[in-house]
C-alpha positions in Angstrom: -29.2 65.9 83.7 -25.5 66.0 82.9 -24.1 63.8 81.1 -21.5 61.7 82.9 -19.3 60.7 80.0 -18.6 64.1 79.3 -15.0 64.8 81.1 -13.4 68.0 81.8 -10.6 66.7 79.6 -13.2 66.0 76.7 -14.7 69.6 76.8 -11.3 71.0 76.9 -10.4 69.0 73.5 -13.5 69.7 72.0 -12.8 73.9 73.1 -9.2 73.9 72.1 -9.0 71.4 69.8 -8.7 71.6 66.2 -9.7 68.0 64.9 -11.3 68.8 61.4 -10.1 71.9 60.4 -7.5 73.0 58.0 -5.1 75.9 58.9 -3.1 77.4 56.6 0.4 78.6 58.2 3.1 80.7 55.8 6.5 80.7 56.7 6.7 77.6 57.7 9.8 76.2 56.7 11.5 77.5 60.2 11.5 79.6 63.6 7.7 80.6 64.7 6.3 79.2 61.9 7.3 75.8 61.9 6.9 75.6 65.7 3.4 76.7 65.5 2.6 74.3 62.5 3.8 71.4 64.9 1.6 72.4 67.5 -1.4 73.2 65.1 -1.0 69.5 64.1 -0.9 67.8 67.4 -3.8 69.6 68.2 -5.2 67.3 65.4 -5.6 70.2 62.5 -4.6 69.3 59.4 -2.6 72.0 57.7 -1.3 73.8 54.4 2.0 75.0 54.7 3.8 77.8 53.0 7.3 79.0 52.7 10.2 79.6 50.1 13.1 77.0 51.1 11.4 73.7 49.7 13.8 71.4 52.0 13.2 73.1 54.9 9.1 72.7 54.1 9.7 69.4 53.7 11.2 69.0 56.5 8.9 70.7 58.3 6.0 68.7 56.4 7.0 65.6 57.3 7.6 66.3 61.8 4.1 67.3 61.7 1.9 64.7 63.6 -1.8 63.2 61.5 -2.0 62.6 58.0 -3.3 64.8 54.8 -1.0 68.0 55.6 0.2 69.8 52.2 3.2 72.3 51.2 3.0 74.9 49.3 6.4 76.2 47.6 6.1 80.0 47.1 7.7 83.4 47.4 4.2 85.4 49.1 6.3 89.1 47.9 5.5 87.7 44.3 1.7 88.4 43.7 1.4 86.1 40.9 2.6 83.4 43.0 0.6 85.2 46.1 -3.0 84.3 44.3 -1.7 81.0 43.3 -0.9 80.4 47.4 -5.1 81.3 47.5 -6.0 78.9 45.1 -4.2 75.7 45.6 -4.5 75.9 49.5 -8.6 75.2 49.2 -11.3 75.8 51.6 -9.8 76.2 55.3 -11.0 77.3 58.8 -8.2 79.6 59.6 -4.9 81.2 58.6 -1.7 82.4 60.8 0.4 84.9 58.9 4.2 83.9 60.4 6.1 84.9 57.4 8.1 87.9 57.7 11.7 89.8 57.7 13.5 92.0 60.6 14.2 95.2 58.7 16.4 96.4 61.2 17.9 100.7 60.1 18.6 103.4 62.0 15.9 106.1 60.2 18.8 108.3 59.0 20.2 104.9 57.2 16.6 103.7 55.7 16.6 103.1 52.0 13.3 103.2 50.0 14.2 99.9 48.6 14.7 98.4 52.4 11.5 99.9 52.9 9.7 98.4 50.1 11.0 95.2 50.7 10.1 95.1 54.5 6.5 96.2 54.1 6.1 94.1 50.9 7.4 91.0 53.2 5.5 92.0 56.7 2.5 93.9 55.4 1.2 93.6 51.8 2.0 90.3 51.6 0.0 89.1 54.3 -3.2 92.0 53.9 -3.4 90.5 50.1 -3.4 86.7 50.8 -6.4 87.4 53.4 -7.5 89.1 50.6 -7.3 86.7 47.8 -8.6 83.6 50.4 -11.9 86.1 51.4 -12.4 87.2 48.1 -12.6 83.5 46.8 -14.9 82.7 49.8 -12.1 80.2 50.7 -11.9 81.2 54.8 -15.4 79.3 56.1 -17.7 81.3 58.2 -16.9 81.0 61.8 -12.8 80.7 60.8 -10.0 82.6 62.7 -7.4 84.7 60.9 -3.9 85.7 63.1 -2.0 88.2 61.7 1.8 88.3 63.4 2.8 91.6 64.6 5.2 92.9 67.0 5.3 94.8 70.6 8.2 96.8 68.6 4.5 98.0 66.8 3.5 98.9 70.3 7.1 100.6 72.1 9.9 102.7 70.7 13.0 100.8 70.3 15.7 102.3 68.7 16.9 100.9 64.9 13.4 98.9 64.4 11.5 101.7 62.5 11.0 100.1 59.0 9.7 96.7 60.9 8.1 98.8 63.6 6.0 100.6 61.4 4.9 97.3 58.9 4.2 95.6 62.2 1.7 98.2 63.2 0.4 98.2 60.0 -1.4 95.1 60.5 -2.7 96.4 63.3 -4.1 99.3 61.7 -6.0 97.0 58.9 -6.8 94.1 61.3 -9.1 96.2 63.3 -11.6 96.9 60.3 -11.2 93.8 58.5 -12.7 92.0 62.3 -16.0 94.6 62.2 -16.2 93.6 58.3 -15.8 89.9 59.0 -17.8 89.7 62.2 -21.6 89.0 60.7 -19.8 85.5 58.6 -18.3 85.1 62.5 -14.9 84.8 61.5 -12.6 86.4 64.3 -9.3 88.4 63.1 -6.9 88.9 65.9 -3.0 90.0 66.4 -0.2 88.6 68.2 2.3 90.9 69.4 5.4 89.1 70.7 8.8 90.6 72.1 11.8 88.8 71.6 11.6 85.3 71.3 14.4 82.9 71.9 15.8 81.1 68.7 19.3 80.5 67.1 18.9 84.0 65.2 18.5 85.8 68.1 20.8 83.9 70.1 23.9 84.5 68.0 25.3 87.1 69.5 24.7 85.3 73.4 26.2 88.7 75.6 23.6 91.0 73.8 21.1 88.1 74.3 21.8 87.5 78.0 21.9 91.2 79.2 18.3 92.2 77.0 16.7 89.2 79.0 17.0 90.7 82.1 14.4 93.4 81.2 11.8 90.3 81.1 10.3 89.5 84.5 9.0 86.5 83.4 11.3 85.2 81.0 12.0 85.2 76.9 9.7 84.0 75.0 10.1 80.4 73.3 8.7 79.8 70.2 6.1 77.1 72.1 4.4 80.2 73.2 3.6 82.0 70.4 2.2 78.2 69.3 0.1 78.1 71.8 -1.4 81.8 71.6 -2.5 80.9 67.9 -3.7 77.3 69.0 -6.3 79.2 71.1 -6.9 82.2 69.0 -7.5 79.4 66.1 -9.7 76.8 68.5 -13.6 77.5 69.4 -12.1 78.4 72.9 -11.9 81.8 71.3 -15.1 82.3 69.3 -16.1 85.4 71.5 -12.6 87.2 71.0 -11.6 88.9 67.6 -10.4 92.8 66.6 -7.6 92.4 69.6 -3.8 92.9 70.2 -2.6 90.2 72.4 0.6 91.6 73.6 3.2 89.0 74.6 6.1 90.5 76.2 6.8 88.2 79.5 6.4 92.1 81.5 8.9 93.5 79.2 10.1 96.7 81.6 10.2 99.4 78.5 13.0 101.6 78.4 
């Protein structure tokens, strides 16, 4: 017999809910980050946030909704300070890598230090702080890890190579590390949005305005994104891992 007291609205919380589990979010301290950590926490997680701007953490840290959330101060291209990230952050059910850098160049134009820096930002950085948090047994069977790529790692667009190719980078390792992860059940999944509307991508509004006509259904807004991981994170999930979710709003290529 069914239980009567068990709502629709009860089995959704319970499916994408996160009441009692700790997330770990980097690059936190703005943009798709800290929107993401907001929504994490409403969804009653409580989280460790990372980023390098300690007042904008803070600031961050202290809009979040619950009690118990934690900031971590760090620079994740810095490997010393990378493993320290591993360590202080503690057991947790899931991680979503938002940290990252443009690395906009024209191919002709590419330095190797721009290189470096962009896949040491978008790419190492990430790969090794899975790493150091599996390694350490710190991810608990059953956990969800979200790495944050692009569509620009799916389509050519001219100018984006550099960030192009550390985006598809994670897709490249995120597919073995799910097979490798799958008998402790922990699902590893990418997100792959297209332009997303913030104040950086808004500053030059005539460039903004005309690209958003190629999207059928819209820009994305960072709310989006948030909710993508909050599902990708919850148990609603627990059946999906080694995908790209492409996020594009029908992005007409061109």
């Amino acid at each position: 017999m069914i239980d009567q007291a068990i709502t629709p609205e009860i089995v959704a919380a319970n499916l994408f809910g996160l009441a009692g589990k700790t997330i770990l979010v980097t690059g936190a301290s703005k943009g798709l980050g800290q929107q993401t950590a907001k929504y994490l926490a409403a969804a009653g997680a409580m989280l460790v946030i990372c980023g390098r701007d300690q007042q904008r953490l803070e600031q961050t840290l202290t809009s979040l909704a619950g009690i118990g959330h934690r900031s971590i101060i760090a620079e994740l291209t810095d490997m010393d300070k990378l493993m320290n990230v591993a360590v202080e952050c503690g057991k947790i059910d899931g991680v979503v890598h938002c940290a990252g850098i443009r690395g906009l160049s024209p191919m002709k134009l590419v330095s190797e230090a721009h290189l470096s820096e962009v896949m040491a930002t978008n790419y190492i950085s990430p790969v090794m702080l899975t790493r150091h948090l599996l390694a350490k047994q710190l991810i608990v069977n059953g956990g969800s890890i979200i790495f944050m790529s692009s569509v620009a790692a799916l389509s050519g667009t001219v100018g984006v190579g550099p960030y192009a190719g550390s985006k598809a980078a994670l897709i490249g390792v995120m597919r073995p590390m799910a097979l490798e992860l799958a008998r402790r059940k922990i699902r590893v999944n990418t997100l792959c949005p297209a332009l997303v509307e913030t104040t950086l991508t808004t500053e030059d509004r005539p460039w903004f305005d005309e690209i958003s006509k190629r999207y059928p259904l819209g820009v994305g807004q960072p709310e989006d994104i948030a909710q993508a991981c909050l599902y990708l994170l919850s148990d609603a999930s627990r059946a999906v891992t080694g995908t790209v979710f492409a996020m594009d709003g029908g992005l007409e290529y061109a």
